[in-house]
N, C-alpha and C positions, 0 to 999 in steps of 0.2 A: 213215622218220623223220617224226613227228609234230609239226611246226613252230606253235610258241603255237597249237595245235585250242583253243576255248573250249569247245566243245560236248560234256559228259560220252556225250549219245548219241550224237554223232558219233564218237566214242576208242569208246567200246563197240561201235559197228556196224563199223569200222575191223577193232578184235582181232577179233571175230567173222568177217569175210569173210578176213582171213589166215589162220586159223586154217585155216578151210573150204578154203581152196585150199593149203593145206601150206608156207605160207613159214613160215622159220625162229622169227622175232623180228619183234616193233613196238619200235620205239625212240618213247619220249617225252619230249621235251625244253620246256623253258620254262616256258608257264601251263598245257601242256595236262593235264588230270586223269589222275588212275594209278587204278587198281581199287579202291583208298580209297574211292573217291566212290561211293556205290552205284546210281546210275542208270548209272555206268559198267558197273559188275557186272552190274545185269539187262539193260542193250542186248546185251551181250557172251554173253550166257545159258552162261557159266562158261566161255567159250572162255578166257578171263585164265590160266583154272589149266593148259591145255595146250600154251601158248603161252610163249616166251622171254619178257618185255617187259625194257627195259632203258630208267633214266630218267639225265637228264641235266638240270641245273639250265639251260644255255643249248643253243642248236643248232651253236653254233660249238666246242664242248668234245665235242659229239656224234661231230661233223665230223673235228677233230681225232682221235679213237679211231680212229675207221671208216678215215682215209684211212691212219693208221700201219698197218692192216689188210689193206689194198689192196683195200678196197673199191671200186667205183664208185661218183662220188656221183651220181645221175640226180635231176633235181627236175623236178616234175610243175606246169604251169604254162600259164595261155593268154598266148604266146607268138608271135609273126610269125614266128622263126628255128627255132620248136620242131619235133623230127619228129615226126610220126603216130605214136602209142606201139605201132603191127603193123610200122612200118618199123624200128624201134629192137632192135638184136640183140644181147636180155638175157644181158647176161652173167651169171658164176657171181659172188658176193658182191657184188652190186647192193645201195646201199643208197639208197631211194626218198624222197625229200622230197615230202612234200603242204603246205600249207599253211593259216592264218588263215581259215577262210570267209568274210570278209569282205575281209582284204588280201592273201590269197594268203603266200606266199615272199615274206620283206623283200628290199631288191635285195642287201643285203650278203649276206644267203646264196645268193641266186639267183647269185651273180656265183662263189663256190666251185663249182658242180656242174660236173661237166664235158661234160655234155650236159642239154638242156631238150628235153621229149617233152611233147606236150599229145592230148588228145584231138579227133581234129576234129568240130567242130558246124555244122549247115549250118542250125539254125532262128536265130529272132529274138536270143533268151536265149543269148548265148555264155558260158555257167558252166553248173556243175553243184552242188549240194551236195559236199562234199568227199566224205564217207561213199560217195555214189556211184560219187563221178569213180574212187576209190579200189577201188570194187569192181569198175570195166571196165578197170583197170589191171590189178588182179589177174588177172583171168581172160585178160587177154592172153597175160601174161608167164607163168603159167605154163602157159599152152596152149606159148609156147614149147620152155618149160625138157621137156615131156613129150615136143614132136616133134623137141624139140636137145638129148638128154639129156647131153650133155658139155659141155652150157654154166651149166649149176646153177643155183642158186635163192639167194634171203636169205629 
C-alpha cells in the first residue's frame, strides 16, 4: 500500500519492481498518483497494464478492506522496535505499507500495522528513497514466498 507517495516516479518505479517480482497488486491510496499521471506510466514502462493496482481515496478505508480480508497489515518503516525485513516470516496475503518520502507512515497508520519491519542501515544516511527501500523489500519477500511456498505472496 502506497501511503500519500507524492512522487509520480516513485508510484511508477514501485508498480514496476512488483511487477518484476510477481506480487499480486499495488494498492494506492490518498495524494499518491495512479497511471493517469504519465510519468507514472513511463517509470512503470507498462508494468501498470500487468499489474492489479487498486486505489483508495484514504489509507485507513484501504486498511479497513485489506483487514475484513485477513490480510496482514506489515508497514515498512525506520523504526527502534521494527524487525530486520529477512527476520519477518512473510506471510500469504501481506499487505505492505511504504510511506511519504519525506514523513514516512503518519503515526495513525503506523499505530494499525500489526508488525513494523525496516530495513537495516549501518552508514551515516538512515533512509532510503522509498522506490528503493521498496525494491529490497520485494526481493526479500519474495525470495521467501519461493523458498516457503505455502506461505504466499500479495
Amino acid at each position: 500500500m502506497l501511503c500519500d507517495i507524492r512522487s509520480p516516479f516513485n508510484v511508477g518505479s514501485i508498480i514496476r519492481t512488483a511487477e518484476a517480482f510477481g506480487w499480486n497488486e499495488v494498492v494506492l491510496t490518498g495524494i499518491t498518483p495512479t497511471p493517469e499521471h504519465p510519468r507514472v506510466r513511463k517509470t512503470s514502462m507498462a508494468a501498470h497494464e500487468w499489474i492489479s493496482l487498486s486505489t483508495y481515496s484514504t489509507p485507513e478505508e484501504a486498511l479497513t478492506i485489506y483487514r475484513q480480508q485477513n490480510y496482514h497489515i506489515i508497514a515498512l518503516e525506520t523504526d527502534e522496535n521494527a524487525i530486520p525485513i529477512w527476520e519477518y516470516p512473510w506471510q500469504e496475503q501481506t499487505l505492505l505499507i511504504v510511506g511519504n518520502e519525506e514523513f514516512g507512515i503518519p503515526q495513525s497508520i503506523l499505530t494499525k500495522a500489526e508488525t513494523i519491519v525496516a530495513i537495516p542501515l549501518y552508514g551515516r544516511k538512515r533512509s532510503l528513497n522509498v522506490a528503493n527501500a521498496f525494491s529490497i523489500v520485494a526481493a526479500v519477500a519474495s525470495r521467501h514466498w519461493l523458498t516457503h511456498p505455502t506461505s504466499g505472496k500479495n
